[in-house]
N, C-alpha and C positions, 0 to 999 in steps of 0.2 A: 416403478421408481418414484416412492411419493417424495415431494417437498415438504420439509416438516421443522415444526419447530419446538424445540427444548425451553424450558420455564421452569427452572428451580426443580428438578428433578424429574416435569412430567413431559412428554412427549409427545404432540397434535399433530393434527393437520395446522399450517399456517393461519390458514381464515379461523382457527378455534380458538388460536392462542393470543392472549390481549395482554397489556404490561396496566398496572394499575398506573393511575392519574397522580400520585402522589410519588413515583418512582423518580429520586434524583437525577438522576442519569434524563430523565425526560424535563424537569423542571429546573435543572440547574447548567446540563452536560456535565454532571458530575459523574462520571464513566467513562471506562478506556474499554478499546476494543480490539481485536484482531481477524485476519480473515484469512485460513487456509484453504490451498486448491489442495485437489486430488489428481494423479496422471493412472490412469490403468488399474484402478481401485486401489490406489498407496496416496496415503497422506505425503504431501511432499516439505520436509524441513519442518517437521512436527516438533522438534525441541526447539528448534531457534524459536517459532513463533511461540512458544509455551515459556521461553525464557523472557523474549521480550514482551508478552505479556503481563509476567513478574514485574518488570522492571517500571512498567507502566503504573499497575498498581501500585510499590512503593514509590513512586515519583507521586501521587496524589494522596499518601499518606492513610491508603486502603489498611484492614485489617489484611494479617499474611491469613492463607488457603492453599492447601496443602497442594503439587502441583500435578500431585498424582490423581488427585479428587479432580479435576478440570480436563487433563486427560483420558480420565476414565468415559465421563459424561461425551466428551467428543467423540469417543468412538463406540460410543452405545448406540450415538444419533446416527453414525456415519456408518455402522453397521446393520439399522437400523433400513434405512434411506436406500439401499444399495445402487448408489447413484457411483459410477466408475469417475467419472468427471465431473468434480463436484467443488461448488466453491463454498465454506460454510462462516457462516461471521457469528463470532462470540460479542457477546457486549456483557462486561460485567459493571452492577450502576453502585454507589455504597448501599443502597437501599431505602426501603420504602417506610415516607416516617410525614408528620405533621410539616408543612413546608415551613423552612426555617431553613438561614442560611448555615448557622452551627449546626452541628449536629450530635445526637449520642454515638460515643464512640463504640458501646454495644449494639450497635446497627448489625442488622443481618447484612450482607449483601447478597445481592439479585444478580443469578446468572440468563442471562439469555441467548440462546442460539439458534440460528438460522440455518437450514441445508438445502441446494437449489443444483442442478445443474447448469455449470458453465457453460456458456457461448462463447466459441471462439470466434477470434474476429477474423473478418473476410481474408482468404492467401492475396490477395488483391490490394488489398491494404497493407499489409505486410512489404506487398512486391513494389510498391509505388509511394509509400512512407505516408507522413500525415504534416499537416498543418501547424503549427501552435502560435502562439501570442504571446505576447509580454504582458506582466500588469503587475503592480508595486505589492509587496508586500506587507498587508497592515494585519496579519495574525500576532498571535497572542507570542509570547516567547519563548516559552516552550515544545518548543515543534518536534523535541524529542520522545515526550510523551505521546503513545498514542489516542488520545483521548479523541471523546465524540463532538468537540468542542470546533467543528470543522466548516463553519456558515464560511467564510471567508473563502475558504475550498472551495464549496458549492456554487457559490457568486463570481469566482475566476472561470470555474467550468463552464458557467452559464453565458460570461461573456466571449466565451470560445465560439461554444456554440452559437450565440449572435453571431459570429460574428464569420460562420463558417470554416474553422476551424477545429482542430481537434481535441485540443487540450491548451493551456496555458501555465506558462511556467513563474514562479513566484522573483522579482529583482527587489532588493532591499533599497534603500533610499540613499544607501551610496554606490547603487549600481550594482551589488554582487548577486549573481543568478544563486538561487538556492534550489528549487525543486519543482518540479508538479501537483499541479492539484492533489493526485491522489499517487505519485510516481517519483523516483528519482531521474534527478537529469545529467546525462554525460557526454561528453563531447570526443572529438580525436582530431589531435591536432600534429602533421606529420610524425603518425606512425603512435603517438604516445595517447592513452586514455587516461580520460581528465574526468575528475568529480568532486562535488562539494567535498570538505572535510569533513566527520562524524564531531561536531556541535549541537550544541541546542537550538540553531536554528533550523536541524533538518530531521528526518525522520530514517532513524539507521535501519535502512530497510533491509528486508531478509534478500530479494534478488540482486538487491545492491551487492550484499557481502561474497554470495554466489556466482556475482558476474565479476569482481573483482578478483576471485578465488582462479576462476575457470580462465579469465585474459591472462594469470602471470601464469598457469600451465599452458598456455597456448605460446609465451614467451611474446607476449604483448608489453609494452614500458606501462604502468599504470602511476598516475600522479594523485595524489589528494589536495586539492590546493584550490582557491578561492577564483572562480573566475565572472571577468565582468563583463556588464552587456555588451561590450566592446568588442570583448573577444570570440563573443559569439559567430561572427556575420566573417571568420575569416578560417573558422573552423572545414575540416574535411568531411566530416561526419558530424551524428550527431544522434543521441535517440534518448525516449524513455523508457524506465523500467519497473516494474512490480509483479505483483502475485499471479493476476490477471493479465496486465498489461503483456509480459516479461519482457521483451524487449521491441518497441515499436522505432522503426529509424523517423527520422525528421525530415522532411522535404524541404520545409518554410518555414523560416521565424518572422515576423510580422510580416509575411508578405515577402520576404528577403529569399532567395535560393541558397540553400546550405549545399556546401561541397557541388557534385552534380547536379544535385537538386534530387536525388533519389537516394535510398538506402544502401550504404558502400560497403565495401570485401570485409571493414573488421565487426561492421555490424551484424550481416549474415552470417559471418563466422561465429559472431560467438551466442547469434541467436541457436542456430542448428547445438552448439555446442551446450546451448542450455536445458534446449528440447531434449536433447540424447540425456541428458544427467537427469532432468528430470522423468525421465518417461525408463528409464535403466537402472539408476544409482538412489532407488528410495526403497 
C-alpha cells in the first residue's frame, strides 16, 4: 500500500516528487484544492467533490479542464495506491511561469495529487467529544472558494492547539460563528439542527450537504440560519464536520460545557448514520 504522488501525469513515490519553485499555487496561493476519503476501497461523494472542484476553479478565473480528464487521473493513483482507506488531496496551481502577479492566460495548469492512508481518530474521542475555541475571523472573503489561501486556518489551529484544545471555530466581528479551521460547525438547539447558511463566508462542504441530506431523512428540524457567539453557550449539542473530521461532537467551547458536556443522542445518531451511508451507499 504505497503513498504516492501524482505530478501532471506522472506517478512516484512522495519523497521523488517536487513541485517547481516557480509554481503559482506555491508563490502566490494561486490554487484551489480538494481532498477525498475512500471507505472499503470506494471513493466516497466522488462528483460532488469533482463538482466543487469545478466551481473553485471558475471562481479563480482558471482555464476550464475537462472533468473527466481529473477523474480519470484520481483513480489511476487510487488504483494505483490500493490503499482501501484512503485520503487523497488534489491541488490544482494556474501554473508554472516567470513570477509576476498577471499572468499569461495560455498558462498550463499544474495538477498535483497526493494518496496516504487515513488515521482515524481515537473511538475515545469520539465517545467523549473535543475541545474547541473561538477566535475572530480575519480570512479573505471568499471562503467559498476552496483555495490554498488558508494561513489564517492554519494560525486558528495552531492557537487551539496552544491552547489544548481541538480545533477552533472562526466569529466574524459582529459575532456570527461561521465555521472551523478546516470543518463545518453545527449546533442543536431543542431538537432542531442549526448551521451557517451556504454564503461566501463559508465553505459548502460536501459532509455538510450529506449530514443535512441524512438529519431530514432521520426526520430531524434542520434550520440554515446565522448564529451568534451568544447563542452558542445555551445550545444542547453541538459538533464539527468534514471529510476526515465527519462528525466530531463538542464538549467545550472556550472552556464553557456544551449541553452535557459530551457528545448527545442527535450527534451519535447521525454520526453512525453517516458511517453506514458512507461505508454502504458509495
Amino acid at each position: 500500500m504505497p503513498e504516492l504522488a501524482y505530478l501532471n501525469g506522472k506517478i512516484r513515490p512522495i519523497s521523488e516528487t517536487y513541485v517547481p519553485i516557480e509554481d503559482r499555487g506555491y508563490q502566490f496561493g494561486d490554487a484551489v484544492y480538494e481532498f477525498i476519503a475512500s471507505y472499503n476501497g470506494k471513493l466516497f461523494c466522488m462528483e460532488e467533490h469533482m463538482k466543487r472542484l469545478q466551481t473553485s476553479m471558475e471562481g479563480l478565473s482558471f482555464p476550464k479542464i475537462d472533468k473527466s480528464f481529473i477523474e480519470k487521473a484520481v483513480y489511476e493513483l487510487f488504483e494505483k495506491a490500493k490503499i482501501a482507506r484512503a485520503g487523497i488531496y488534489i491541488q490544482i496551481s494556474r501554473g508554472v511561469a516567470p513570477r509576476d502577479h498577471a499572468w499569461d492566460k495560455k498558462m498550463k495548469v499544474q495538477i498535483i495529487m497526493t494518496i496516504k492512508e487515513v488515521k482515524e481518530y481515537p473511538l475515545k474521542l469520539r465517545e467523549d467529544g473535543i475541545g474547541i475555541i473561538t477566535v475572530q475571523d480575519e480570512r479573505w472573503a471568499n471562503c467559498n472558494i476552496k483555495t490554498v489561501q488558508i494561513l489564517f486556518n492554519a494560525m486558528a489551529k495552531q492557537k487551539a492547539k496552544d491552547q489544548g484544545a481541538f480545533d477552533a471555530i472562526f466569529i466574524s466581528k459582529d459575532g456570527i460563528v461561521r465555521e472551523g479551521t478546516s470543518s463545518n460547525f453545527f449546533m442543536i438547539k431543542d431538537g432542531c439542527l442549526i448551521t451557517h447558511p451556504l454564503t461566501k463566508n463559508i465553505l459548502p462542504g460536501i459532509t455538510r450537504m450529506v449530514i443535512m441530506d441524512l438529519a431530514r431523512d432521520l426526520g430531524i428540524k434542520t434550520e440554515e440560519k446565522f448564529i451568534l457567539k451568544t447563542d452558542l453557550f445555551s445550545a444542547n449539542e453541538a459538533f464539527l464536520s468534514g471529510t476526515i473530521t465527519e462528525i466530531l461532537g463538542v464538549r467545550t467551547i472556550d472552556g464553557i460545557k456544551i449541553g452535557k458536556g459530551k457528545p448527545g443522542e442527535i450527534t451519535q445518531k447521525l454520526y453512525k448514520a453517516l458511517r453506514k451511508k458512507a461505508e454502504q451507499d458509495i
